[in-house]
C-alpha positions as CSV (number, residue, x, y, z in Angstrom):
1,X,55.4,81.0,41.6
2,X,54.1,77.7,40.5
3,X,56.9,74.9,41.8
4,X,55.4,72.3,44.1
5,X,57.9,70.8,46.8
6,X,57.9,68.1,49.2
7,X,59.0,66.4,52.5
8,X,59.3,62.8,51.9
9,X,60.2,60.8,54.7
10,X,63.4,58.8,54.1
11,X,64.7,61.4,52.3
12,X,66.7,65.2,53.4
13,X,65.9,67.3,49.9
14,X,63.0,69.1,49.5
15,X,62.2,67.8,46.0
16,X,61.1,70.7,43.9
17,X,59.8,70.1,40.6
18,X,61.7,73.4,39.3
19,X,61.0,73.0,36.0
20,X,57.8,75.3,34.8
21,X,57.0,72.5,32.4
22,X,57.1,69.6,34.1
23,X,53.9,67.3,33.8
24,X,53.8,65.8,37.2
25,X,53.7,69.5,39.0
26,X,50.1,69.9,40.1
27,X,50.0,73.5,40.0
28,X,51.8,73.3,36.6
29,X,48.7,71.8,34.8
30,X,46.0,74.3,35.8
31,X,48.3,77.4,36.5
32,X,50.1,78.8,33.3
33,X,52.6,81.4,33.3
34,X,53.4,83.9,30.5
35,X,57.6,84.5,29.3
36,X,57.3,88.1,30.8
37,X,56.2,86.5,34.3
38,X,58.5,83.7,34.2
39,X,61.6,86.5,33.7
40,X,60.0,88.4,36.7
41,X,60.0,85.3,38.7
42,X,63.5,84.9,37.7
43,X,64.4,88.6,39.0
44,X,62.3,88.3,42.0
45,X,65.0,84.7,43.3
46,X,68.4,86.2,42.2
47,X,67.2,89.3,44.0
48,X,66.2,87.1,47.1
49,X,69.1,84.9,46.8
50,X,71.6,88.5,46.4
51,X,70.4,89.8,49.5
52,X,71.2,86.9,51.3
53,X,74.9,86.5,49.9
54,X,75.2,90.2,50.6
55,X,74.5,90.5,53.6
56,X,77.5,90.6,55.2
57,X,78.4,93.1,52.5
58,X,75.6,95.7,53.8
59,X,75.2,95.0,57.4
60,X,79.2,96.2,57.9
61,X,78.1,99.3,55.5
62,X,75.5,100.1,57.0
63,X,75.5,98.9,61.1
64,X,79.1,99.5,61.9
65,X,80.9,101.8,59.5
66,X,78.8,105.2,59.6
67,X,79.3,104.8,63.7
68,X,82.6,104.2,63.7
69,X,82.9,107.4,61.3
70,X,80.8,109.0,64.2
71,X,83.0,108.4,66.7
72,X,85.7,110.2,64.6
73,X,83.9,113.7,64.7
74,X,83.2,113.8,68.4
75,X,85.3,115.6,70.7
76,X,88.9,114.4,72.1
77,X,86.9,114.1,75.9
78,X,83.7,112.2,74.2
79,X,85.9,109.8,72.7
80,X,88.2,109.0,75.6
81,X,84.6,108.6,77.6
82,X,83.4,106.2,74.9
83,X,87.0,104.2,74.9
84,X,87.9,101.0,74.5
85,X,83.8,99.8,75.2
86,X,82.2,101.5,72.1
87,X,85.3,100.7,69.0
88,X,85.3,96.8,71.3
89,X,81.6,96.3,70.9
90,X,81.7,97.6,67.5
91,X,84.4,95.1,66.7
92,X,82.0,92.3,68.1
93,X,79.0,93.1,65.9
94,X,81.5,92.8,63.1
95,X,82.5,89.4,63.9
96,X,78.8,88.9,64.8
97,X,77.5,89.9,61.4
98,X,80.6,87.3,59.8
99,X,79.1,84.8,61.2
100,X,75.0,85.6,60.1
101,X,77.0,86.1,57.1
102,X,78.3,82.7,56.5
103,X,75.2,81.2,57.7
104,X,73.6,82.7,54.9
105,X,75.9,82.0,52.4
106,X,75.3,78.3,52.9
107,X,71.3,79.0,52.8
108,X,72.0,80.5,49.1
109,X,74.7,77.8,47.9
110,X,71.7,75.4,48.5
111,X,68.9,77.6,47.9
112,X,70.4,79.0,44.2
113,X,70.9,74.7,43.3
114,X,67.4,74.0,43.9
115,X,65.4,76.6,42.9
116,X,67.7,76.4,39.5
117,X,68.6,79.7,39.7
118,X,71.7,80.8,37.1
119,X,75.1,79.6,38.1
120,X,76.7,82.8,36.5
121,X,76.3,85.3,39.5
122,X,76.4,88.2,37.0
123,X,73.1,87.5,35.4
124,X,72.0,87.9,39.2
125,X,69.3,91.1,40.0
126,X,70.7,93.3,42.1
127,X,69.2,93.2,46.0
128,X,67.3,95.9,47.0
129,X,67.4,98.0,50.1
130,X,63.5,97.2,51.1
131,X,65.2,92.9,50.6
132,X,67.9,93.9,52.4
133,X,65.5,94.5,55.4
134,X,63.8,91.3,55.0
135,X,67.0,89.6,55.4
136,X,67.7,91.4,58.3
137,X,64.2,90.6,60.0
138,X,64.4,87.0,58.0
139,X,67.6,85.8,60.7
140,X,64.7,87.4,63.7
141,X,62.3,85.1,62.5
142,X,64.6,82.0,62.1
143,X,65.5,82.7,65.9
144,X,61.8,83.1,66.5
145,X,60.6,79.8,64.7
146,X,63.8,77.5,64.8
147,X,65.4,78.2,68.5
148,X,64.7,77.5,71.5
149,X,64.5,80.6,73.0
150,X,61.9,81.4,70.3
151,X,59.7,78.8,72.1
152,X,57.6,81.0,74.4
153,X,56.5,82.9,71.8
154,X,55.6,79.7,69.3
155,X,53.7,78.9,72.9
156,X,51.3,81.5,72.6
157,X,50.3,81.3,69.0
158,X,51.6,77.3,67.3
159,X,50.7,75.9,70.7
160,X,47.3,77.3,70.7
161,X,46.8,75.8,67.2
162,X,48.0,72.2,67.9
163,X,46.0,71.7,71.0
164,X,42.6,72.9,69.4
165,X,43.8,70.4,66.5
166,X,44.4,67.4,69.4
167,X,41.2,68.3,70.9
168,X,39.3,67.9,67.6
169,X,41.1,64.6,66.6
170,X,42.4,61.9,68.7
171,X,45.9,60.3,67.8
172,X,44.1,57.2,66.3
173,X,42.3,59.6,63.6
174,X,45.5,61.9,62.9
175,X,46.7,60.3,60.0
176,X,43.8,60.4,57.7
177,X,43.6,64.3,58.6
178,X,44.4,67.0,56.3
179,X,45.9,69.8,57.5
180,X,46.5,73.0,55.0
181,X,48.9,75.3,56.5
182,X,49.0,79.0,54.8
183,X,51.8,81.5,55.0
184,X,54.0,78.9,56.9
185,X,57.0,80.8,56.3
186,X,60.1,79.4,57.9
187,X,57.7,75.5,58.0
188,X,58.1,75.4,61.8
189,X,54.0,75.2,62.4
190,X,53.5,73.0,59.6
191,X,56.2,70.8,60.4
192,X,55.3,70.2,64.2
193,X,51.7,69.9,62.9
194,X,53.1,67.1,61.0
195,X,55.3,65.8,64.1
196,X,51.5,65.5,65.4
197,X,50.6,62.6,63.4
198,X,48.6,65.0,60.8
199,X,48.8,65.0,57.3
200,X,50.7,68.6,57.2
201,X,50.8,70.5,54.0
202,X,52.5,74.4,54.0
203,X,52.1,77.2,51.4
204,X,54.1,80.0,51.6
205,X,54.8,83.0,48.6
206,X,57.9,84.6,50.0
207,X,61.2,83.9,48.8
208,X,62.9,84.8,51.3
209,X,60.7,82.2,53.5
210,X,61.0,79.5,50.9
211,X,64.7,79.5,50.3
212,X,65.8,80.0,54.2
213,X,62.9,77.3,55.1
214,X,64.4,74.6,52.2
215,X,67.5,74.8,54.2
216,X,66.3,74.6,57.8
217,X,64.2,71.4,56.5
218,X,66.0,69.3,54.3
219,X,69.4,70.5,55.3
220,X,70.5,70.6,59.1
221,X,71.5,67.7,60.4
222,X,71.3,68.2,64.2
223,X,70.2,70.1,67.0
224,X,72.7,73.7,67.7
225,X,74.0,73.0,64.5
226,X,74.3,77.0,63.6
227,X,74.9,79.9,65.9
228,X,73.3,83.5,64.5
229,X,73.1,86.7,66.0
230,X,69.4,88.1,65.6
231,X,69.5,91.1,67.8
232,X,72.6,93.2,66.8
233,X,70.4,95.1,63.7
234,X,69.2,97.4,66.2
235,X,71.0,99.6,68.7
236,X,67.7,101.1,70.0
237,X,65.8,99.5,73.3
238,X,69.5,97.7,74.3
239,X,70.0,97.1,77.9
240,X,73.2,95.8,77.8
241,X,75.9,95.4,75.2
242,X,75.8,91.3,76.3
243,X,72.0,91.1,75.4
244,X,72.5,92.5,71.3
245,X,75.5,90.5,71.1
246,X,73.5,87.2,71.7
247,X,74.5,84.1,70.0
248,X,71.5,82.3,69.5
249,X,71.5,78.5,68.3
250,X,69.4,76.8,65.6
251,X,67.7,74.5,65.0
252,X,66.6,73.6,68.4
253,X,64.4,70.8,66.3
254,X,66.1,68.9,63.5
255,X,63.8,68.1,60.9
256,X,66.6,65.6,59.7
257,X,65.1,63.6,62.7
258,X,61.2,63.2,61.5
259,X,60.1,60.3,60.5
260,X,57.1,58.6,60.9
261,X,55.2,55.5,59.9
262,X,53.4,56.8,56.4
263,X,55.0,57.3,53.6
264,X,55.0,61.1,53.7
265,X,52.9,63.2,55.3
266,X,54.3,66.3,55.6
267,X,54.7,68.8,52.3
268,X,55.3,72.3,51.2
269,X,53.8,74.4,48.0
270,X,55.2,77.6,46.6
271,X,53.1,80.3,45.2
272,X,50.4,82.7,45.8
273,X,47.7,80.8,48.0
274,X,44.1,82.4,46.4
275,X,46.4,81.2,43.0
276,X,47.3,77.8,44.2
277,X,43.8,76.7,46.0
278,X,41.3,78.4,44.0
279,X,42.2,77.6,40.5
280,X,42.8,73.9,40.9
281,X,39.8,71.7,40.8
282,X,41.7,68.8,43.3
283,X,42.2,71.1,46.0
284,X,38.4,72.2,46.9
285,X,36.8,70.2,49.5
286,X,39.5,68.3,50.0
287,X,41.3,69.4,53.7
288,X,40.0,68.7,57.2
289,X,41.5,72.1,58.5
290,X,43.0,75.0,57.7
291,X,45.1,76.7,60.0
292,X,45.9,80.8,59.7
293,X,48.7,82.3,62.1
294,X,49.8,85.7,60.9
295,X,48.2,85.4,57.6
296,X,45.1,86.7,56.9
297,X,46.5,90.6,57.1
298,X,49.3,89.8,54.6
299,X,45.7,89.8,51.9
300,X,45.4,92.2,49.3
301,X,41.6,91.3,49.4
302,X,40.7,89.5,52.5
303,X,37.6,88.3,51.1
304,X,39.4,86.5,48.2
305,X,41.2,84.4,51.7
306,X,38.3,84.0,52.7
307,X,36.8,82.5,49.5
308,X,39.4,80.4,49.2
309,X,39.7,78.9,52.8
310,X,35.7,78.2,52.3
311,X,35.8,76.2,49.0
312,X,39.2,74.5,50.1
313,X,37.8,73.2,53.5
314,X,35.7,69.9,53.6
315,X,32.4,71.6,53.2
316,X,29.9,68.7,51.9
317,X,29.5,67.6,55.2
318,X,30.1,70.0,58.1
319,X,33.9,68.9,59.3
320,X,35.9,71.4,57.7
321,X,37.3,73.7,60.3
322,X,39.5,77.0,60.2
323,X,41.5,77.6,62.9
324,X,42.7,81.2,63.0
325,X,45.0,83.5,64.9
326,X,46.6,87.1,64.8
327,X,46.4,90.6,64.7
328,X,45.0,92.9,61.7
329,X,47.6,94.7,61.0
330,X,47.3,95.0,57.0
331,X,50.8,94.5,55.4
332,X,49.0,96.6,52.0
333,X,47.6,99.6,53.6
334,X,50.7,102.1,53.1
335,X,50.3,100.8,49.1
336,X,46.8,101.3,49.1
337,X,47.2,105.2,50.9
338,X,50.1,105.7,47.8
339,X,48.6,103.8,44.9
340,X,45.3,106.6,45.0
341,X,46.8,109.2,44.5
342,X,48.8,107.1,41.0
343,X,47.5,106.8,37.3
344,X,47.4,103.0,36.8
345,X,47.8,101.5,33.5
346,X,45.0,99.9,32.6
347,X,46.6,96.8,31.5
348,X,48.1,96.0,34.5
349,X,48.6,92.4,34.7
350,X,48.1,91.9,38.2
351,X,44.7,93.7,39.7
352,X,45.4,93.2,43.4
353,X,48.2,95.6,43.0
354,X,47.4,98.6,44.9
355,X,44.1,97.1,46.7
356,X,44.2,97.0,50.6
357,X,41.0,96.2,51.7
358,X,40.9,96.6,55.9
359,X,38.1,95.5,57.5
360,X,37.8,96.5,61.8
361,X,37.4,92.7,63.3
362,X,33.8,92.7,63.9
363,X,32.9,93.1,60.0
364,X,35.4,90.6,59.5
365,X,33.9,88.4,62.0
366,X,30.4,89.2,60.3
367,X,31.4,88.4,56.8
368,X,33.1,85.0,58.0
369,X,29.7,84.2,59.1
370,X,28.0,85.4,56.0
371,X,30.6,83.2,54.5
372,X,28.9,79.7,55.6
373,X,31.1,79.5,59.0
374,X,29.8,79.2,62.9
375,X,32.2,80.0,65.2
376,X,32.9,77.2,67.8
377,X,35.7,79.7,69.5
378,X,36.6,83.0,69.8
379,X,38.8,85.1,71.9
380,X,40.0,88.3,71.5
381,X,42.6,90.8,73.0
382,X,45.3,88.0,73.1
383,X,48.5,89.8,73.7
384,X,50.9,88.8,71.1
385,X,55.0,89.6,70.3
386,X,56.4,88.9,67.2
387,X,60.3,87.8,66.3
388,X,60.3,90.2,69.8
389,X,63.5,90.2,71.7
390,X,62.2,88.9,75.3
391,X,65.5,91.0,77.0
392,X,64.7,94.5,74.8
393,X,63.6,97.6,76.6
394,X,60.7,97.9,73.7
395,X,58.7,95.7,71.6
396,X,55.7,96.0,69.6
397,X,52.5,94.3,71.5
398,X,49.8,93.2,69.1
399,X,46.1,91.6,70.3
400,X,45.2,88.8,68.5
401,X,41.6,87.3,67.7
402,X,41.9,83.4,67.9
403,X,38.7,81.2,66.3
404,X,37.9,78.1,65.7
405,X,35.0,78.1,63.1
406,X,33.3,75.5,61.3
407,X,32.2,75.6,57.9
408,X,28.4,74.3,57.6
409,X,27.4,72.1,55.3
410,X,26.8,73.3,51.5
411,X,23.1,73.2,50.5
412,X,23.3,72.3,46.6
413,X,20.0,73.2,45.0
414,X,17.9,70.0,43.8
């Protein structure tokens, strides 16, 4: 993906500069894409956008109709022990999922306009099962980075962020401070970054992310605006039929709200970051700080992030920092186990496809240094939830390594 889109104040559109051609996209210039990736691009939106408008569709196909045809083989005594609660609370997560469902609906209406995708729904790609599961776990994250009940948990890892960022620059100094926020996903860290006084820039490559975060920025128009139901995917670690039936409302922050003395300061790219940051001459040594929540597992290569933090960072004179936070849990490892035992073509236009490298922390930590950085902080062991329902009997429990590292000054040969 190579459209660049922005947050101007004074404004409530994201303005994306959709077309692949257009001269005054920066990415455009230095990143070119051939036919066959521009139709794959194509196919990988209408897929994104069809799993959002389908939704609905699924969830009722898949959450409520294979239990209610469940109920109908069990015994006349089983059934009479499960009535009316089990066919009533059914009932609810039907009307529950309606209403995700025309949430979403009004994410695509917007999303398909200004990511130009084709008006005729028919030319659409089919969703698949695996994006059907990222919009399921797309509405937990909205609840995670757009709600208030979400804010605990944007506490432990956002928070941590913006006060090492407030303790490095007073308010006086925020505006001249570049701020580079990769894998932003829904915007929320970039945007509050921004709500800071910074100069706030996010990058994000999933579409999923990017059309459900054009909406939550550039379209609400007050606080509670939406209701969604995050928690009723999952009948497992449910301690009451109240709890998974939990109307939660969004945004607890309205973006519609910001605005602040500069022109703009707040903006959003789309695309692969190592694509975006490494192969564009304006972006090296050009931001204060980089910030990493979540991210650096989602690498292929985690050297090639490194890499590219490094040259993008101030790094002429020792005030580039890289403020980091989050577990290893390598989103590419499964791929790597499958892809060795699989003949690749040796054409294959992408090479990171089937690489996972997965490094334990303390060679990561080790080749950071290598890399030029000193750490000024690190902590490890942080317990950590993600998109986690607070009420739920289970939920995953990850520790986190949070630095703050500085990247020394670059020694150019005379």
């Amino acid at each position: 993906m190579s459209v660049r889109c922005a947050l101007y104040q004074g404004t409530t559109a994201m303005e994306l500069c959709a077309s692949m051609a257009a001269h005054d996209a920066p990415v455009e210039r230095h990143v070119h894409h051939t036919e066959a990736e521009e139709i794959l691009e194509q196919r990988a939106l209408t897929s994104t956008l069809n799993s959002l408008l389908v939704y609905g569709k699924a969830a009722h196909y898949n959450l409520t109709k294979p239990r209610l045809a469940a109920l109908s083989r069990l015994s006349e005594r089983h059934r009479e022990l499960l009535a009316p609660f089990y066919t009533e609370h059914l009932a609810a997560i039907d009307h529950a999922i309606d209403i995700n469902a025309e949430f979403l609906k009004l994410v695509v209406q917007y999303g398909a306009n200004e990511f130009e995708a084709p008006q005729d729904l028919r030319e659409w790609e089919g969703a698949t099962s695996l994006q059907l599961d990222q919009t399921r776990s797309s509405i937990k994250q909205v609840y995670r980075d757009w709600s208030a009940e979400g804010a605990a948990e944007r506490e432990g890892c956002y928070g941590r962020v913006i006060r090492e960022l407030n303790n490095l620059y007073s308010p006086e100094r925020r505006s001249d401070v570049r701020v580079l926020v990769p894998g932003a996903g829904l915007g929320r860290l970039a945007y509050d970054i921004a709500c800071e006084g910074y100069v706030s820039q996010g990058n994000e490559f999933s579409y999923h992310m990017l059309v459900l975060s054009n909406f939550l920025l550039n379209h609400t128009t007050s606080e509670s605006q939406f209701t969604i139901y995050p928690f009723l995917h999952s009948f497992s670690h449910t301690s009451t039929a109240t709890n998974q039936l939990r109307a939660i409302r969004i945004p607890d922050k309205c973006p519609a709200t910001f605005y602040t003395s500069t022109a703009s300061n707040f903006s959003f790219t789309a695309g692969s970051f190592a694509e975006i940051y490494a192969n564009i001459p304006d972006e090296a040594d050009k931001w204060d700080v980089i910030t990493t929540v979540f991210f650096l597992d989602t690498a292929h290569n985690v050297l090639e992030y490194i890499d590219v933090i490094s040259q993008a960072l101030k790094n002429s004179d020792g005030t580039g920092y890289w403020i980091n936070f989050g577990p290893l849990l390598y989103h590419f490892e499964e791929e790597q186990n499958f892809s060795s035992a699989v003949a690749r073509a040796p054409n294959d236009v992408d090479q990171q496809d089937g690489i996972s490298i997965e490094l334990p922390l303390d060679y990561l930590i080790s080749i950071v240094e290598k890399c030029g950085f000193v750490f000024e902080k690190l902590e490890t062991g942080i317990k950590t939830t993600y998109a986690a329902d607070e009420r739920a009997m289970g939920n995953w429990v990850f520790d986190s390594v949070f630095w703050v590292a500085r990247k020394m000054p670059t020694v150019h040969p005379h």
